[in-house]
LUMTORDO-242511 format. One record per residue (C-alpha): x, y, z; residue in one letter. Coordinates in nm, 3 decimals. Last residue first. Layout:
BEGIN
X_Y_Z_a
...
This chain:
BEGIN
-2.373_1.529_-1.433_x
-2.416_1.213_-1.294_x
-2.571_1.018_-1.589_x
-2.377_1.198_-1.872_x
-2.050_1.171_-1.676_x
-2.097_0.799_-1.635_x
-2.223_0.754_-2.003_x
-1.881_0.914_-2.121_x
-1.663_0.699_-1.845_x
-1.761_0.376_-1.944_x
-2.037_0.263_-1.707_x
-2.056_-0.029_-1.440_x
-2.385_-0.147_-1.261_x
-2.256_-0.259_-0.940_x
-2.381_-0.666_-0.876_x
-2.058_-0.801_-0.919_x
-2.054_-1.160_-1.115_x
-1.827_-0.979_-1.404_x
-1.575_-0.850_-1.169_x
-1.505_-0.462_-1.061_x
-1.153_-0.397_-1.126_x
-1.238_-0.237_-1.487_x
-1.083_-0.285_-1.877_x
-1.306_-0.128_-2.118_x
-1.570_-0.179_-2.411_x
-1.839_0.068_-2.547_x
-2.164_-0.127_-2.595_x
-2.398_0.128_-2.464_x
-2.772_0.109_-2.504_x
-3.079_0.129_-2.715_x
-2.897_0.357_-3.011_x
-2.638_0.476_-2.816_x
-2.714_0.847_-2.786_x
-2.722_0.905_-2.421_x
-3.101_0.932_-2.399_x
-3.094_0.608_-2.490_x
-2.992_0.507_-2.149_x
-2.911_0.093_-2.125_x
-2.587_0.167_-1.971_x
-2.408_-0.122_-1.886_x
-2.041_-0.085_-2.052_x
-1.886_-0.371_-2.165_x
-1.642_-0.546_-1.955_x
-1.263_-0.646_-1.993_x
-1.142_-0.768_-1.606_x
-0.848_-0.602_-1.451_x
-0.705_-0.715_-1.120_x
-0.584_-0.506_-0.841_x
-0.890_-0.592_-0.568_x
-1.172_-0.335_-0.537_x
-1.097_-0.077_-0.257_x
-1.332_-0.103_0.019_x
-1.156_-0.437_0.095_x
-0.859_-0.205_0.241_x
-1.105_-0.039_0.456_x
-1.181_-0.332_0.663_x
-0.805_-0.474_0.692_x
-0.762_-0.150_0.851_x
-1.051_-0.206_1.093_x
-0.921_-0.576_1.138_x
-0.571_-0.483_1.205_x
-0.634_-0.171_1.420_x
-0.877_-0.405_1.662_x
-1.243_-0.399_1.666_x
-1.521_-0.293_1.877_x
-1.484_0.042_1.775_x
-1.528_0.386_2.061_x
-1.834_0.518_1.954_x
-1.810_0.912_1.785_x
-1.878_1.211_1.907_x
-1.614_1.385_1.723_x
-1.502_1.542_2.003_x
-1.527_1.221_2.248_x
-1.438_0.980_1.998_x
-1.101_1.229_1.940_x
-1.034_1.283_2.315_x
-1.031_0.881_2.332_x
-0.805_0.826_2.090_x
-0.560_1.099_2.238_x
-0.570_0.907_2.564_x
-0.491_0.585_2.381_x
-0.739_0.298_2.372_x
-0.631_-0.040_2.404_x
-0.612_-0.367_2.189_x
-0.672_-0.729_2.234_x
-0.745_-1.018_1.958_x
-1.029_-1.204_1.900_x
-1.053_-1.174_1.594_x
-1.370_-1.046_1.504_x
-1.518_-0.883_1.820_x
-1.146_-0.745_1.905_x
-1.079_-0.786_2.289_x
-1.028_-0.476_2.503_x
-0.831_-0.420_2.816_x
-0.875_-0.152_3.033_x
-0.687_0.097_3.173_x
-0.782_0.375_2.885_x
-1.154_0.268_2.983_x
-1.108_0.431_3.316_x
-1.206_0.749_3.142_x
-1.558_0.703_3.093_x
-1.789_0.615_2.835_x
-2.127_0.763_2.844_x
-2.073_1.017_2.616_x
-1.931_0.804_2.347_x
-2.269_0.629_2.316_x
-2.230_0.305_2.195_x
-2.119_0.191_2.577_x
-1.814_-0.045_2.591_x
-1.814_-0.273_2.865_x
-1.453_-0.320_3.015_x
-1.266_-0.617_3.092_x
-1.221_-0.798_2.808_x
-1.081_-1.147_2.788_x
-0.735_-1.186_2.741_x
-0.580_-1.375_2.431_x
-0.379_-1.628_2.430_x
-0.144_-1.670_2.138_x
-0.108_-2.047_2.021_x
-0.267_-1.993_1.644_x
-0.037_-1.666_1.591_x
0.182_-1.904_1.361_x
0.415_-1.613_1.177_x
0.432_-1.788_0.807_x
0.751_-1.858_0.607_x
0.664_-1.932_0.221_x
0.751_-2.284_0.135_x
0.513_-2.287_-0.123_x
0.313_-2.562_0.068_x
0.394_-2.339_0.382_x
0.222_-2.059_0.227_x
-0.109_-2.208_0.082_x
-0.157_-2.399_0.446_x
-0.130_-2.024_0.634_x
-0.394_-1.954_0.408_x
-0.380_-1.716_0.143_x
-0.401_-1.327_0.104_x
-0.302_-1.108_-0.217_x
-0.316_-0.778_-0.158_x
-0.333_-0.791_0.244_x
-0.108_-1.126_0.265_x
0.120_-0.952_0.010_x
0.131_-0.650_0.201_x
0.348_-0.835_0.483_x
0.264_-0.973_0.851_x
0.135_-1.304_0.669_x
0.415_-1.409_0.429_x
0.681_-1.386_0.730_x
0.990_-1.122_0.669_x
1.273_-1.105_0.563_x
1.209_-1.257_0.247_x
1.384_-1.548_0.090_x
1.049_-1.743_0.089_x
0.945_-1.522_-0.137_x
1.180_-1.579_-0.422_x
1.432_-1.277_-0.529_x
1.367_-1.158_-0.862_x
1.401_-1.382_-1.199_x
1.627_-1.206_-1.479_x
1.877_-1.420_-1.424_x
1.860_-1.681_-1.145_x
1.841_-1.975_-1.396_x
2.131_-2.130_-1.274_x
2.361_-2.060_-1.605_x
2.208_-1.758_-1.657_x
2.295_-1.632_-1.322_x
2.653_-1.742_-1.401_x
2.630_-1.550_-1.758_x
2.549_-1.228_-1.535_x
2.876_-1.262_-1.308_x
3.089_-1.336_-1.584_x
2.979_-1.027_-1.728_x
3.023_-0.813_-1.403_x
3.372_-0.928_-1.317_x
3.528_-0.765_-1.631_x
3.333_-0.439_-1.541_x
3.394_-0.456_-1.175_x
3.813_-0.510_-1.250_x
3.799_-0.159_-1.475_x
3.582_0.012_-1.272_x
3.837_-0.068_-0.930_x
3.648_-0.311_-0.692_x
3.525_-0.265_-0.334_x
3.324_-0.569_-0.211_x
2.956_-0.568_-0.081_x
2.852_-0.883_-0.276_x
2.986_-0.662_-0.620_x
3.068_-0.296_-0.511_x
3.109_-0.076_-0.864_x
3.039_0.253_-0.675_x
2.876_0.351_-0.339_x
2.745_0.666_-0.177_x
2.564_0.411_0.089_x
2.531_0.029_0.099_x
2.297_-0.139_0.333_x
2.322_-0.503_0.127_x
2.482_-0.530_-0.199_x
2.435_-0.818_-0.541_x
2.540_-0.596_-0.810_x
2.653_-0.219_-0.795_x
2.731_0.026_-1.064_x
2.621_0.337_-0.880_x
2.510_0.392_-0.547_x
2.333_0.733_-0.359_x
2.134_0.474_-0.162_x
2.100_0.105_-0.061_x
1.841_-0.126_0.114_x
1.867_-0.410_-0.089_x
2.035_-0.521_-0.444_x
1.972_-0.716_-0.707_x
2.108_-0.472_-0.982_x
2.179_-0.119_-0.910_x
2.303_0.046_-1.252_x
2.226_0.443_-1.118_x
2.088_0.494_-0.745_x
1.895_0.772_-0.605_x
1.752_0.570_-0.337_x
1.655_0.209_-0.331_x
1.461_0.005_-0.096_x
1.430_-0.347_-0.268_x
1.586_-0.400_-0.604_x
1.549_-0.668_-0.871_x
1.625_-0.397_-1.164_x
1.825_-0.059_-1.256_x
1.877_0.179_-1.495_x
1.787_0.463_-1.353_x
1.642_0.536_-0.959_x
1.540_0.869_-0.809_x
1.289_0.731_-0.506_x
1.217_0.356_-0.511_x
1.035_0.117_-0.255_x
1.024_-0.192_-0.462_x
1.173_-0.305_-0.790_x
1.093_-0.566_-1.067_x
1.182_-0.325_-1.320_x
1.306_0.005_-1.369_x
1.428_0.235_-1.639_x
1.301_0.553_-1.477_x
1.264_0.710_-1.168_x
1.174_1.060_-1.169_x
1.128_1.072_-0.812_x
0.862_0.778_-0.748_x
0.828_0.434_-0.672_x
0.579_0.239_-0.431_x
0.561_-0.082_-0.627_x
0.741_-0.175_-1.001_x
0.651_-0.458_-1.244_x
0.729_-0.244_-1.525_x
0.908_0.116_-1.550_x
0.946_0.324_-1.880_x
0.880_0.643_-1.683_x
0.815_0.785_-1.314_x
0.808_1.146_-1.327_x
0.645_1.167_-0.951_x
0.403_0.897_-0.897_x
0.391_0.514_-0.875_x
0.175_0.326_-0.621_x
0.164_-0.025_-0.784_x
0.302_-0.111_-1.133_x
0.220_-0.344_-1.418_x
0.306_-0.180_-1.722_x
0.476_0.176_-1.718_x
0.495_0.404_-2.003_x
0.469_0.752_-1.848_x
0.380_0.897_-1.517_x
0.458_1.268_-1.534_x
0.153_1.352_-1.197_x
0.146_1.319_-0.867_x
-0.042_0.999_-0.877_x
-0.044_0.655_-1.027_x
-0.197_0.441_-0.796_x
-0.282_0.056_-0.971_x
-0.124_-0.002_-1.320_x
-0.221_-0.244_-1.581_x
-0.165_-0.008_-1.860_x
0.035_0.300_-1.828_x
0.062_0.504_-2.198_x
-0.005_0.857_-2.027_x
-0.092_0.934_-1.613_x
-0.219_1.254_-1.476_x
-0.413_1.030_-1.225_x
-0.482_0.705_-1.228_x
-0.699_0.520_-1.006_x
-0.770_0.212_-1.111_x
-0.595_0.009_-1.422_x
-0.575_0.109_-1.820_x
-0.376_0.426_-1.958_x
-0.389_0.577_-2.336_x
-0.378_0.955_-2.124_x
-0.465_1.011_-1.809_x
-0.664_1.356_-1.717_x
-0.801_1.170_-1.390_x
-0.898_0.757_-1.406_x
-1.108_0.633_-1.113_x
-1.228_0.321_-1.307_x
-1.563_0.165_-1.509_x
-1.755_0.434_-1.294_x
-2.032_0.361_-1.066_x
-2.379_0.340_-1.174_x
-2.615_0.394_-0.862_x
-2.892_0.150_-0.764_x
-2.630_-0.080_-0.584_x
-2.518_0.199_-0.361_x
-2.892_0.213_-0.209_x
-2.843_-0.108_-0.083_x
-2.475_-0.016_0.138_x
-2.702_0.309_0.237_x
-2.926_0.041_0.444_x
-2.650_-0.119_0.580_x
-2.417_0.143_0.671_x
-2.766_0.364_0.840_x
-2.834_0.039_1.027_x
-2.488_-0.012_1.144_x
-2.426_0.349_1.259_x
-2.637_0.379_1.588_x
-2.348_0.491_1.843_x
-2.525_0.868_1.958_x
-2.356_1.053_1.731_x
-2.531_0.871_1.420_x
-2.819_0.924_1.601_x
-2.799_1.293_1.631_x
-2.675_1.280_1.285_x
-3.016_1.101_1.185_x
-3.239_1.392_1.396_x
-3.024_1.715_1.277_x
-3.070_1.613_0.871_x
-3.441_1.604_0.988_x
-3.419_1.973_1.097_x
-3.139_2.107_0.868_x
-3.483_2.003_0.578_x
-3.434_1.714_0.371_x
-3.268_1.684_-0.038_x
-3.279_1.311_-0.156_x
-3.004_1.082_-0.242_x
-3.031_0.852_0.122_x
-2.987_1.202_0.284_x
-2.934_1.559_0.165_x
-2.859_1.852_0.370_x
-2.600_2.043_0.121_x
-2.517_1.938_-0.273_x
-2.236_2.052_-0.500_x
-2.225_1.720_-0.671_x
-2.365_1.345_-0.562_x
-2.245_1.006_-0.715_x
-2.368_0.869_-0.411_x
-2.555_1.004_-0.022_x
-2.528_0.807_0.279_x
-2.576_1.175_0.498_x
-2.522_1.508_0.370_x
-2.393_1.799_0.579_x
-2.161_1.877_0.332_x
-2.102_1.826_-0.061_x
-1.851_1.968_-0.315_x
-1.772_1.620_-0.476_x
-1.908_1.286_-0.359_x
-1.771_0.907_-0.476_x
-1.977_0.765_-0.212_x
-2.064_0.942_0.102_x
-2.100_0.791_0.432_x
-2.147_1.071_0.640_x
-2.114_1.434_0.634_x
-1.985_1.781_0.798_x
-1.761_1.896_0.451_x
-1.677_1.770_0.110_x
-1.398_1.896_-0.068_x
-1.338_1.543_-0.279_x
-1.528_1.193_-0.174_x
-1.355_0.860_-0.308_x
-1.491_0.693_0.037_x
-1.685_0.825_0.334_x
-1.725_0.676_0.690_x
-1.709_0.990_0.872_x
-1.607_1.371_0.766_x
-1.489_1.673_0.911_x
-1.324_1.797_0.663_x
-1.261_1.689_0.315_x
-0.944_1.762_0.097_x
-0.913_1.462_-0.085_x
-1.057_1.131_0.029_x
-0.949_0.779_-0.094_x
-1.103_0.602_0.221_x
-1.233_0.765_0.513_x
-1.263_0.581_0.855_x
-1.238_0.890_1.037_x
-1.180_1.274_0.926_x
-1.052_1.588_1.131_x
-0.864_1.744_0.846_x
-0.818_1.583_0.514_x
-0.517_1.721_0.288_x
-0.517_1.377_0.118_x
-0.640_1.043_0.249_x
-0.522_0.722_0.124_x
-0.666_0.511_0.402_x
-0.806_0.648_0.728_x
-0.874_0.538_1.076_x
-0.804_0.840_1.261_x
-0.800_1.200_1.212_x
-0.625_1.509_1.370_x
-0.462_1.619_1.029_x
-0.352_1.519_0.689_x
-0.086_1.630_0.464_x
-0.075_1.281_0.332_x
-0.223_0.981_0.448_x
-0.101_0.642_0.314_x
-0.209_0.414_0.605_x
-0.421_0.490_0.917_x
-0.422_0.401_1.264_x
-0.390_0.759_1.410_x
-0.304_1.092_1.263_x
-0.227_1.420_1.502_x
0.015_1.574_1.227_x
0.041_1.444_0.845_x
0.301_1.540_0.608_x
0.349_1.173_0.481_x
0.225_0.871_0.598_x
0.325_0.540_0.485_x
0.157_0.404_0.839_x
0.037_0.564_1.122_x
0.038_0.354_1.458_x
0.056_0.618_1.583_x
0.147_0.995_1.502_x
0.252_1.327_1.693_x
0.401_1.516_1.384_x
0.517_1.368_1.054_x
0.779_1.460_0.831_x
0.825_1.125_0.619_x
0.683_0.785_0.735_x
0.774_0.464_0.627_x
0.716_0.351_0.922_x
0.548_0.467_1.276_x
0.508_0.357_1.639_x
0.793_0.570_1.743_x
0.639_0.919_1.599_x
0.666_1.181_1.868_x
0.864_1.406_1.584_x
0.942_1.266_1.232_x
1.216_1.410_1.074_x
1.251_1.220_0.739_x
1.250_0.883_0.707_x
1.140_0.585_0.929_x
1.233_0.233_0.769_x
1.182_0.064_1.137_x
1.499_-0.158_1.291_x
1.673_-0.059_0.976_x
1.891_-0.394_0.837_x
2.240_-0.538_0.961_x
2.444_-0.697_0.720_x
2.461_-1.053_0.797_x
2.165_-1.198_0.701_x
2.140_-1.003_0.350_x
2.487_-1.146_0.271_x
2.399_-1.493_0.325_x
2.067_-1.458_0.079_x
2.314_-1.277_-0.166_x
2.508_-1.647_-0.141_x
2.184_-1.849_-0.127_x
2.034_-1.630_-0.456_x
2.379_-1.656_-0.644_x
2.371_-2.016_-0.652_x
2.706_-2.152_-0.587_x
3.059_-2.287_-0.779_x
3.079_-1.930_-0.892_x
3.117_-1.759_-0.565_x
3.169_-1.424_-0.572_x
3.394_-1.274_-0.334_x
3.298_-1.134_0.046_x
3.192_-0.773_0.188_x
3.074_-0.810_0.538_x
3.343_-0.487_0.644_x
3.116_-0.278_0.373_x
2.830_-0.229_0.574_x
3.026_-0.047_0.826_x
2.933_0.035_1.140_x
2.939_0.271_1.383_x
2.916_0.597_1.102_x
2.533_0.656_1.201_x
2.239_0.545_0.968_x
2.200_0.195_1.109_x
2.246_0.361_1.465_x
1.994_0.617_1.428_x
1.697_0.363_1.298_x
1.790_0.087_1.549_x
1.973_-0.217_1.435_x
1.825_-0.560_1.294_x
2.031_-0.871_1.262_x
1.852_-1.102_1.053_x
1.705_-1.473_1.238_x
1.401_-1.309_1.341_x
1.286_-1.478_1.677_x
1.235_-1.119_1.882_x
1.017_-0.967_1.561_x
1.123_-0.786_1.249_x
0.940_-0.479_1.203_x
1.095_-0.288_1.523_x
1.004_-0.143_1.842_x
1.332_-0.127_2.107_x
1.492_-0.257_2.375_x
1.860_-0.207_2.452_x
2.107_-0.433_2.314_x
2.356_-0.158_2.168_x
2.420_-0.299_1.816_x
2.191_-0.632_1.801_x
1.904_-0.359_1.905_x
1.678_-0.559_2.107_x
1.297_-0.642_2.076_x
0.951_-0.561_2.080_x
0.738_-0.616_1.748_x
0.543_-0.382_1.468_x
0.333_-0.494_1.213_x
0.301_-0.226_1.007_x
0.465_-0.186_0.682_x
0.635_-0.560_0.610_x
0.712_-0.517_0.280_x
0.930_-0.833_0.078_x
0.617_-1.025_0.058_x
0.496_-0.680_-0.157_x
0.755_-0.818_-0.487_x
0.670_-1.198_-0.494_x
0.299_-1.111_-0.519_x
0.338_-0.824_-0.773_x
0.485_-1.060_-0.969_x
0.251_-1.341_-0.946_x
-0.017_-1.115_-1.043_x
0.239_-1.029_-1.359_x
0.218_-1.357_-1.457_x
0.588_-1.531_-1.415_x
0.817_-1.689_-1.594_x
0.931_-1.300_-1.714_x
1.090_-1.226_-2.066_x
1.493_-1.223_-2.077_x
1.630_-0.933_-1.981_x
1.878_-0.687_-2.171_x
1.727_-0.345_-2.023_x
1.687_-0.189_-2.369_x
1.543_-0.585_-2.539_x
1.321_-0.584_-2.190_x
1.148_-0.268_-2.261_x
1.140_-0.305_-2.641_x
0.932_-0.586_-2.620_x
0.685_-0.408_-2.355_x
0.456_-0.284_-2.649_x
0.467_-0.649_-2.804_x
0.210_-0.734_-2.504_x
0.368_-1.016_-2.212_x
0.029_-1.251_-2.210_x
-0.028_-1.473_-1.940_x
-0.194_-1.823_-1.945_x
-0.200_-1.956_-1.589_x
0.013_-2.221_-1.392_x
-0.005_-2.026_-1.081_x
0.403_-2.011_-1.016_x
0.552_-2.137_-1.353_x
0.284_-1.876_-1.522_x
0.217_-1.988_-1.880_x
0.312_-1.789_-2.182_x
């Protein structure tokens, strides 16, 4: 099939067949790259803008900036009995395109000011967030107390700068860490303690840009030192000179094999990082374990099954496709921000609903077409003639278009996953937040390497990004944790540090490699030929191993 969006060849694989013939959808028009696209431009997670509640007009922090043209309530008054999302209800119109009516809907029901969930205490610069503590600018977080600039932590404490990090305590610009204390600069590490830039590390501390290492203590650059020279490089490490030990240990990587995928006790499964997963192909983050038959999905975890083209769902979910932000969902497709909903068909931001087509900001909800109460028996006669009208259009079976999103292409996770130029989006007729005219201030404090010699009168100042110019501040509790951790305070803004660690993760595309191991030792008869699908490109220079010459060569 060719993509109507990219114009490339995809395949849809006779394994899904049955998917879409249960669910009674026609096959997709678009690739499943294209997709995932269209489904993360409807997720703005962290940039954050001042504003006014349209319910009580006083000022508040919210996703959708000043200019937005949806109406946009603060967290406790969207959930409070004030309003009522079902006053905007209005009938179907079949002389119309269902997109532009639902698109009318979604701009006048009002939408949450900041997607926070859970009790969250001292966290007003958060989303997404669950049960957090005394957290900024702390993204997707879960669990997590004393966390700063970070995304997707869980059950993680007093760290900063960190990107999928589980049960980490006192960590800073980690990436896909589990259970690791007191670590800097490390990535895929598990239980590893008092270290720097590791690489894919188990059991290790007080080891410094060391790979592919197990159970080790005082080891640098791959080879075992004395405490005394282990001492000397963290002494310089704490004294602002990390560049030339990143550069020099980003060489060394590239003698190391690395492994075709991070795939745990997954069964019949292709993508990256996949853990306790069976029969998901093409799937990025599946976690927590009872993941079954999904194609195509982002971040899933928590029983979900028979699910394609789905992002950030969980709960036992199952039945799903072309959905975003799910917990306890059956049955149901084109959905953004769905809770514990049964027959939910293009839908947003609803909960605890069954039988519903086409609502906005409903709650504990049944057979509500464009936010309208109808008796079963009218819903189910409306329903059909509903779907053949989509048909009719095209609509069906197609999710929402970008540009119908709430928010600009470039402040969601579809510029960070999939990033184009602000010329790219406006020739799709994707909106785009034009930050060309912003004027920057120029700093006004000189930042010293060495965290010791900083002072306190740099939490006045103001600071200007090295890369993008932009400016930025220091918090108090930022600067207590430099100044324990001994660490320098970064020349670059949240957004380009985060943006840093996200291209630490290899992109969410599959290429089908063969294995380069050239180890006879192995038992291969002059080298490995074992096929497999991996993120890491053809033209990368990482030598990439199928997971039984890995394991032979590491361990």
């Amino acid at each position: 099939m060719q993509c109507k969006n990219c114009q490339k060849e995809f395949i849809v694989f006779p394994a899904e067949l049955p998917f879409f013939e249960k669910m009674d959808l026609p096959l997709p028009k678009l690739c499943p790259t294209c997709r995932a696209q269209r489904r993360w431009s409807f997720r703005n997670q962290s940039q954050l803008y001042k504003r006014k509640c349209d319910f009580t007009g006083e000022e508040m922090i919210s996703l959708y900036a000043a200019d937005s043209p949806f109406k946009v309530y603060r967290e406790d008054v969207w959930w409070s009995d004030k309003w009522d999302p079902m006053s905007y209800g209005r009938d179907f119109d079949f002389s119309r395109p269902f997109f532009d009516q639902f698109q009318e809907l979604r701009l006048a029901v009002p939408r949450r000011g900041m997607q926070q969930d859970g009790t969250n205490t001292n966290c007003d610069f958060t989303t997404f967030g669950m049960s957090n503590k005394n957290c900024y600018l702390a993204f997707a977080c879960f669990y997590c107390e004393e966390v700063y600039y970070s995304a997707w932590a869980g059950m993680t404490k007093d760290s900063l700068d960190c990107f999928m990090t589980i049960s980490c305590e006192l960590v800073y610009q980690c990436v896909d860490c589990t259970k690791c204390y007191h670590c800097f600069y490390c990535q895929d590490s598990v239980n590893c303690l008092d270290s720097y830039f590791l690489d894919n590390c188990f059991n290790c501390q007080n080891c410094i840009a060391c790979k592919n290492l197990q159970n080790k203590q005082y080891y640098i650059y791959n080879q075992l030192v004395t405490p005394e020279k282990f001492a000397v490089l963290k002494q310089k490490l704490e004294s602002g000179q990390i560049e030339e030990t990143r550069n020099k240990f980003n060489q060394l990587k590239l003698k190391f094999p690395v492994r075709y995928a991070h795939v745990v006790a997954s069964e019949n499964c292709d993508g990256d990082y996949l853990d306790h997963g069976k029969n998901c192909h093409d799937c990025f983050g599946i976690s927590y374990g009872g993941t079954e038959d999904c194609w195509h999905c982002q971040m899933v975890g928590a029983g979900g099954k028979d699910m394609i083209d789905c992002c950030m769902a969980g709960q036992n979910s199952q039945l799903i496709y072309e959905m975003q932000a799910i917990l306890g969902a059956y049955h149901s497709a084109f959905t953004n921000f769905c809770r514990f909903s049964n027959n939910v068909y293009y839908c947003d931001s609803i909960g605890y609903c069954d039988d519903c087509f086409g609502c906005v900001g409903l709650n504990h909800k049944k057979f509500c077409l464009l936010n309208k109460q109808y008796e079963e028996e009218e819903y189910k006669k409306l329903l059909p003639r509903v779907i053949e009208h989509l048909k009719n259009t095209g609509e069906w079976g197609e999710n929402f278009p970008v540009k119908q999103s709430p928010f600009p292409y470039n402040d969601t996770l579809s510029q960070e996953f999939f990033p184009i130029s602000r010329e790219e989006a406006l020739a799709k007729g994707y909106s785009w937040r034009d930050n060309s005219s912003a004027v920057y201030q120029e700093q006004t404090y000189e930042v010293n390497a060495n965290i010791e010699k900083v002072r306190d009168d740099i939490l006045k100042a103001v600071l200007a990004c090295q890369k993008c110019g932009k400016n930025y501040k220091v918090i108090p509790q930022e600067l207590k944790f430099y100044r324990q951790m001994k660490i320098t305070v970064p020349r670059e803004c949240p957004d380009c540090r985060h943006l840093r660690r996200m291209r630490q993760r290899n992109p969410m595309k599959l290429y089908s490699r063969k294995c380069q191991c050239i180890n006879s030792s192995h038992g291969h008869n002059g080298g490995c030929s074992i096929e497999f699908k991996t993120t890491y490109a053809p033209d990368r220079p990482e030598k990439v191993y199928c997971e039984e010459c890995y394991r032979k060569e590491i361990y």
